[in-house]
C-alpha positions in Angstrom: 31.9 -30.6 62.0 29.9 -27.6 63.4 33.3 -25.9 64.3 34.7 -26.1 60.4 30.8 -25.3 59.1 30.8 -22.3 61.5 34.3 -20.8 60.9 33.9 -21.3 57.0 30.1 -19.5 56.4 32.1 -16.8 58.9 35.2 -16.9 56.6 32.8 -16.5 53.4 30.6 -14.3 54.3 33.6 -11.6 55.0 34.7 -12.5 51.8 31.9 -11.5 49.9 32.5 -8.5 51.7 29.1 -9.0 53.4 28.7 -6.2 56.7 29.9 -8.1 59.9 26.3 -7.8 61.6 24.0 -9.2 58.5 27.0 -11.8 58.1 26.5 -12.9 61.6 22.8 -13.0 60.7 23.8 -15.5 58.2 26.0 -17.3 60.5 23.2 -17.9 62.8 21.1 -19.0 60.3 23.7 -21.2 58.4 24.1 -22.9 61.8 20.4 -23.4 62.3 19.7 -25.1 59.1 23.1 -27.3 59.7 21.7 -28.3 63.3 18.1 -28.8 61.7 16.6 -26.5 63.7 14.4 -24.7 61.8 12.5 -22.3 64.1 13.4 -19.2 62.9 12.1 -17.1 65.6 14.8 -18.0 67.9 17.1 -15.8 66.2 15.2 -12.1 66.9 14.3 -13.9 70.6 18.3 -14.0 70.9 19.0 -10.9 69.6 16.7 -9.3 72.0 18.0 -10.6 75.2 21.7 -10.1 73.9 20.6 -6.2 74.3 18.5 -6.2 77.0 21.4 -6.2 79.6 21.9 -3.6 82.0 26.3 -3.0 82.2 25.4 -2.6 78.0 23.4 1.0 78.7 27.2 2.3 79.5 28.0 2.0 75.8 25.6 4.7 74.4 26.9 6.8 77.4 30.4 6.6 77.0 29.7 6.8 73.3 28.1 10.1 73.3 30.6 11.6 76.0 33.2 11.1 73.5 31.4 12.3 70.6 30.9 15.3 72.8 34.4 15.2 74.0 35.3 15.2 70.0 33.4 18.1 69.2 32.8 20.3 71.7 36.8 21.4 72.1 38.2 19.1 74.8 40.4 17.4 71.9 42.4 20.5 71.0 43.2 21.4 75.0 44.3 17.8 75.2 46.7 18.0 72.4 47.7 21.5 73.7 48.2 20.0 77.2 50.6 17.3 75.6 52.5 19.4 73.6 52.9 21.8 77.1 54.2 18.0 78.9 56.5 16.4 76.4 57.0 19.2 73.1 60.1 20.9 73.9 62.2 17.7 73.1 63.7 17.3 69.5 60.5 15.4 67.6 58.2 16.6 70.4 55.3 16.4 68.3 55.8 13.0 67.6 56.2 12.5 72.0 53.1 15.1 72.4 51.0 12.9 69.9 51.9 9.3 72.3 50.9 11.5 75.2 47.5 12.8 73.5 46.7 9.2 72.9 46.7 8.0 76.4 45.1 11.1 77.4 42.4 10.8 74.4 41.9 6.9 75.8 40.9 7.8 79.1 38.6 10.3 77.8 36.9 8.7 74.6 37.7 4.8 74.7 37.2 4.2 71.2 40.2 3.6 68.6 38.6 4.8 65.4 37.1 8.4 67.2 40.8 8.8 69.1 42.5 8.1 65.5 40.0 10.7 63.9 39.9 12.8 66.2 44.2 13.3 66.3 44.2 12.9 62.7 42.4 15.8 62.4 44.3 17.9 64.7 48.0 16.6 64.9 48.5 15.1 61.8 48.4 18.5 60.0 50.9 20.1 62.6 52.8 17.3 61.7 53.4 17.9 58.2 53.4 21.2 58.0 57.1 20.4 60.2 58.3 18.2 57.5 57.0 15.3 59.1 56.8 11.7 56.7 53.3 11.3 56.0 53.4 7.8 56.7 55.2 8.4 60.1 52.9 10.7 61.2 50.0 8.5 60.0 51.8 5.3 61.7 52.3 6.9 65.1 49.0 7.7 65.5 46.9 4.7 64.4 49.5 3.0 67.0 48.2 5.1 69.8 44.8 4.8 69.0 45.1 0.6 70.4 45.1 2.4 73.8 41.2 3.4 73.4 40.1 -0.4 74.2 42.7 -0.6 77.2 42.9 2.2 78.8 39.4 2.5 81.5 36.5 3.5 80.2 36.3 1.3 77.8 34.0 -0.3 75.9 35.3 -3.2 74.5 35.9 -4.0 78.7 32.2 -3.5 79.2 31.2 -5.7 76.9 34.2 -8.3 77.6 32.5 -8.0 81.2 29.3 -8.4 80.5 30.0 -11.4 78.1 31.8 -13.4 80.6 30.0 -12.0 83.9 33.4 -10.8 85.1 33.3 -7.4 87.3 33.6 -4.2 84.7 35.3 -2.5 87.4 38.1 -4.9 87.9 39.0 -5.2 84.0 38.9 -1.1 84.1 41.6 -1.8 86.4 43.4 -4.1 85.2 43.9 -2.1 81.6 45.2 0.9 83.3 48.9 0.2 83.9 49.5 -2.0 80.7 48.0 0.6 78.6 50.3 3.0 79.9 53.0 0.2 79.6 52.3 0.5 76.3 52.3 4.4 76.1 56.1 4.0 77.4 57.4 1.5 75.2 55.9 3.6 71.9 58.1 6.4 73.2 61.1 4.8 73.5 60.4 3.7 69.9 59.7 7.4 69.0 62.7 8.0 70.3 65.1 6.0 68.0 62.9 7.3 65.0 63.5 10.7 65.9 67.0 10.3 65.7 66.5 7.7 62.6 64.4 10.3 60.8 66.4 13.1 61.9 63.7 15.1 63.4 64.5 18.6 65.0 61.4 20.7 65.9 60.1 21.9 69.4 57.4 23.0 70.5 57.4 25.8 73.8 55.0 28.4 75.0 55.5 31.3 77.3 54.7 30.7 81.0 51.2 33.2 80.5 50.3 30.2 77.5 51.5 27.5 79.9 49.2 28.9 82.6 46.4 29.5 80.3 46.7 26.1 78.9 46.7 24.0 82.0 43.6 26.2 83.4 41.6 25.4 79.7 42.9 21.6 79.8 42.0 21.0 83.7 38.1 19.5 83.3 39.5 17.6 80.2 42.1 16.1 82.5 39.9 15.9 85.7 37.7 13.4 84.0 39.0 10.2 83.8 40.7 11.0 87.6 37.2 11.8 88.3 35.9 8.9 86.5 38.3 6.0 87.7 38.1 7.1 91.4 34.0 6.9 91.3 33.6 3.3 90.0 36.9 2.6 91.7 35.7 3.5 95.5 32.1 2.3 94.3 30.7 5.8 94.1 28.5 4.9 91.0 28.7 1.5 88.6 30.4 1.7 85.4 27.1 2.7 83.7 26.0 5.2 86.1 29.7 6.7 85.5 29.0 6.7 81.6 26.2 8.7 82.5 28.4 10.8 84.5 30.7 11.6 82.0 28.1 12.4 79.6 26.7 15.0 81.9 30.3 16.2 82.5 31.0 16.4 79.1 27.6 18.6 78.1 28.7 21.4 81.3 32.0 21.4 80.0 32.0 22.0 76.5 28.1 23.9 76.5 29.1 26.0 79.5 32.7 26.3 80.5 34.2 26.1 76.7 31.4 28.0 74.8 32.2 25.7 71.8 28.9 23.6 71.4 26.2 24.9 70.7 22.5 23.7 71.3 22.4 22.9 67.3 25.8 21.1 67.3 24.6 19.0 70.8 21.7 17.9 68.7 24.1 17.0 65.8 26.8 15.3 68.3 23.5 12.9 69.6 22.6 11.7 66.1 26.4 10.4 65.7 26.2 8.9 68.8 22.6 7.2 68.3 24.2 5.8 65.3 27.4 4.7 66.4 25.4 3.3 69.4 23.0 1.3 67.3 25.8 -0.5 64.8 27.4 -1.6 68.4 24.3 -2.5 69.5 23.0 -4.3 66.1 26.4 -6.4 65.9 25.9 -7.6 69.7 22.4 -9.1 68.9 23.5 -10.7 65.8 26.5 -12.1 67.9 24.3 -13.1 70.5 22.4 -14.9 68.1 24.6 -16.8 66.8 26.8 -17.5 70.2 22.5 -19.2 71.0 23.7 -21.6 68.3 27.3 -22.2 68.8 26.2 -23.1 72.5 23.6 -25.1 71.3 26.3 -27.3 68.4 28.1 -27.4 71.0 31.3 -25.8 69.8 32.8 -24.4 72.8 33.3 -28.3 73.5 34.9 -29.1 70.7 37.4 -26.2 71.1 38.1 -27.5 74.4 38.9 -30.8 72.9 41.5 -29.0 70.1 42.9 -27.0 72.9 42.8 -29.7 75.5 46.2 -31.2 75.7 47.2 -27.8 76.5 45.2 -27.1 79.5 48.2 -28.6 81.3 50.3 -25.8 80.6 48.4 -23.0 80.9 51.3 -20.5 79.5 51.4 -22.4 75.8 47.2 -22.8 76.2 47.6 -19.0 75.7 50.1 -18.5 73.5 48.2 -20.7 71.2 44.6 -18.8 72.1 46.5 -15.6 71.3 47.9 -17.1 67.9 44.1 -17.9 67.1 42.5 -15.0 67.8 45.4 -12.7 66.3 44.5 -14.1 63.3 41.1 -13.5 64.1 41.5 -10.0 64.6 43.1 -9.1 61.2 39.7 -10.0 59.6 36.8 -8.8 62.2 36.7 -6.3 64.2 37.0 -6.5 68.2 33.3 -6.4 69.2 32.3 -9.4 67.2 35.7 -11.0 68.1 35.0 -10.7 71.6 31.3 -11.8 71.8 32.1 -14.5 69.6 35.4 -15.8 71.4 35.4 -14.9 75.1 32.4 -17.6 76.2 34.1 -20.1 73.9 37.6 -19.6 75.6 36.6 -18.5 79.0 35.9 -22.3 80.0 38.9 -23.4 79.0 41.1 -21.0 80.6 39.1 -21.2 83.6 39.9 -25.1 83.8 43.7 -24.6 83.4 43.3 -21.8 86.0 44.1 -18.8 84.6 42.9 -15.6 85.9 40.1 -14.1 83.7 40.9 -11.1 84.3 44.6 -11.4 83.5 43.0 -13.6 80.4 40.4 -10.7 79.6 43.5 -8.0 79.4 45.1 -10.2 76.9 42.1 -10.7 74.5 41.2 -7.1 74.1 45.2 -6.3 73.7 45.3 -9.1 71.0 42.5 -8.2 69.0 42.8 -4.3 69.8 45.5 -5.0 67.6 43.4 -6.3 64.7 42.6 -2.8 64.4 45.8 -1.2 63.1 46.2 -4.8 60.9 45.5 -5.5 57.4 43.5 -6.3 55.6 40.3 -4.6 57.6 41.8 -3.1 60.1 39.4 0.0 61.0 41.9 2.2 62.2 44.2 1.7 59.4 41.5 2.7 56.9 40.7 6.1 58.8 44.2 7.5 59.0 45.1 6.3 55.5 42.1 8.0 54.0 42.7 11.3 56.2 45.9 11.0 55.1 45.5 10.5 51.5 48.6 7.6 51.6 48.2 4.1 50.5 47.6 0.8 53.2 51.0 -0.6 52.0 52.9 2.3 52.6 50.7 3.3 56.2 52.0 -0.2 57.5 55.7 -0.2 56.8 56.2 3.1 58.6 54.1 2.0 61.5 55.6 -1.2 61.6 58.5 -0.5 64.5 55.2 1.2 66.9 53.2 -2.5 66.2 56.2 -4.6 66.9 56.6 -2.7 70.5 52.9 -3.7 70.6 53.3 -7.1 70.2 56.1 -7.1 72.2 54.3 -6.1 75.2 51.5 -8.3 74.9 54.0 -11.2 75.3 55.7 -9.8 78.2 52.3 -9.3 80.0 51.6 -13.1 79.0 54.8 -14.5 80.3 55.2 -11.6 83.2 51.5 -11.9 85.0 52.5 -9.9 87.7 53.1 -6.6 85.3 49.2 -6.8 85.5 47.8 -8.2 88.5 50.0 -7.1 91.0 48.5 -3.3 90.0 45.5 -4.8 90.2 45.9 -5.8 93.6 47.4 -2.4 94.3 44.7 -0.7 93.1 41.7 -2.8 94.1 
């Protein structure tokens, strides 16, 4: 009964259209009155410890490295460098704007600042070449689902620090799916090219190749940089979102010339802010995970998910159905300190690896993102674009299928994922 009384206040209070963290609040407190537990003081005690953990000071790091990143002119030598890699093909803005997302991901590791920040730049380039708006809108909100895979991200630090799983290893473990994924929305560009009947190029001369790869070098270096410290233990993950922070201040305040001491004061604000809704949502999560522990829900989902334990392959299919569907109405950091300690018994029982099981939930609802009806992403590149949902999500429909598509062949094909792993552990 405390399963159907907690998924139905949740269900509500999204409804009413109620923001995700004072809705949790009311989760937490729904629960408590339902349990008859009425010492309110145990929900601020929760929210307090859910903060007070140390892999979570890497959010407001990597947070205000991208923010940084955003702003201080790193975005426009990334786009440059994947228009110099991939634009001289027939629809090479279309290939240069997959490219800038992968790059973007390793850089800013955040879906809605990587849509932004290519809406801002690419999506203009793209119309001005007679691109669809919708097209041009879809193929970038499909890229940005490669912010929460791709290392550093966020979503794995918290993921990790959620199930006590090593952030290091998930950072890993995202890196050659999310580039999986990177391929496969290129193939698909590549049919719609031809589909669409796109036919512009982009070239430069070899002194605006040279000058390009010299201004797009410490935008590149970074995540190499970055991966190869946490990966050969050279600092944790949150002494490497420090790292990048730094990084990002030199690069942009010195090298680039293009933030000023004003506009770092400006970038720090966004971040504080971003940092403390992230932040606000985990301790309102935490709160009410204090009380789904305490009902005892994770038990009774292991009882509904039980006779599947046996078969650990359909056990996941039918998590991934669940929290698909959970996806398309909240968005991933709730979903994943709501679901992962719920789930990560029962996988562990039928033996699945939790970081192969880890991979798949922030694929699954990384896609929630770019689905209706609150899809974050989707909201951000309509608006820039000034298009309706409806019209958005047809034309980006082919990139999400090729989504989906490898999410199930990473389920039913472990070895995509862990035998890189292995490689690169």
């Amino acid at each position: 009964m405390e399963l159907v009384v907690f998924l139905g206040s949740l269900v509500v209070f999204l409804f009413l259209g109620i923001p995700i963290a004072l809705g949790l609040v009311l989760c937490a407190i729904t629960l408590m009155i339902f349990s008859g537990d009425g010492d309110f003081m145990i929900i601020p005690q929760a929210m307090v410890d859910g903060v007070n953990n140390y892999p979570l000071m890497a959010i407001p790091f990597f947070v205000f490295a991208g923010e940084i990143m955003a702003k201080g002119g790193l975005s426009k030598r990334v786009v440059l460098l994947s228009q110099l890699i991939i634009g001289r093909v027939k629809g090479g803005l279309g290939y240069a704007t997959i490219v800038a997302s992968v790059i973007f991901a390793g850089l800013m590791g955040s879906s809605v600042g990587e849509a932004a920040a290519l809406m801002g730049i690419l999506y203009p380039m793209m119309k001005d070449a007679g691109y669809d708006s919708g097209r041009a809108g879809g193929v970038i909100a499909s890229g940005a689902i490669l912010g929460p895979i791709i290392p550093p991200s966020a979503n794995f630090i918290l993921l990790g620090a959620t199930m006590g799983l090593s952030i290091t290893k998930l950072f890993m473990i995202g890196l050659v799916p999310g580039l999986l994924i990177g391929v496969f929305l290129l193939i698909m560009w590549f049919f719609i090219v031809r589909k669409d009947g796109y036919t512009e190029t982009i070239t430069f001369t070899r002194a605006q190749a040279v000058q390009i790869i010299k201004e797009s070098m410490p935008a590149f270096m970074l995540p190499v940089i970055l991966l190869g410290g946490i990966r050969f233990g050279v600092f944790t993950p949150t002494e490497g979102g420090a790292f990048a922070a730094v990084y990002a201040i030199v690069v942009c305040c010195f090298y680039y010339r293009e933030l000023t001491l004003r506009d770092l004061l400006k970038v720090s604000t966004t971040a504080a802010r971003t940092t403390a809704v992230v932040m606000f949502i985990v301790g309102t999560a935490t709160a009410v995970g204090w009380f789904i522990t305490s009902a005892q829900i994770p038990m009774q989902m292991a009882e509904f998910f039980g006779p599947l334990v046996d078969s650990p392959r359909l056990l996941l299919v039918a998590i991934m159905i669940f929290l698909f569907a959970a996806g398309m109405v909240m968005d991933l950091t709730p979903n994943i300190l709501l679901f992962a300690p719920v789930f990560y018994p029962l996988i562990l029982q039928a033996g699945v690896d939790p970081y192969f099981f880890g991979l798949l939930f922030v694929l699954n609802v990384g896609l929630g993102v770019i689905t209706p009806p609150v899809g974050t992403v989707l909201f951000v590149v309509a608006g820039s674009a000034e298009i309706s949902l409806g019209y958005l999500v047809r034309k980006m429909a082919p990139f999400f299928l090729m989504e989906v598509a490898v999410l199930f062949l990473l389920l039913f094909f472990p070895t995509l994922s862990l035998t890189p792993l292995k490689w690169l552990m």
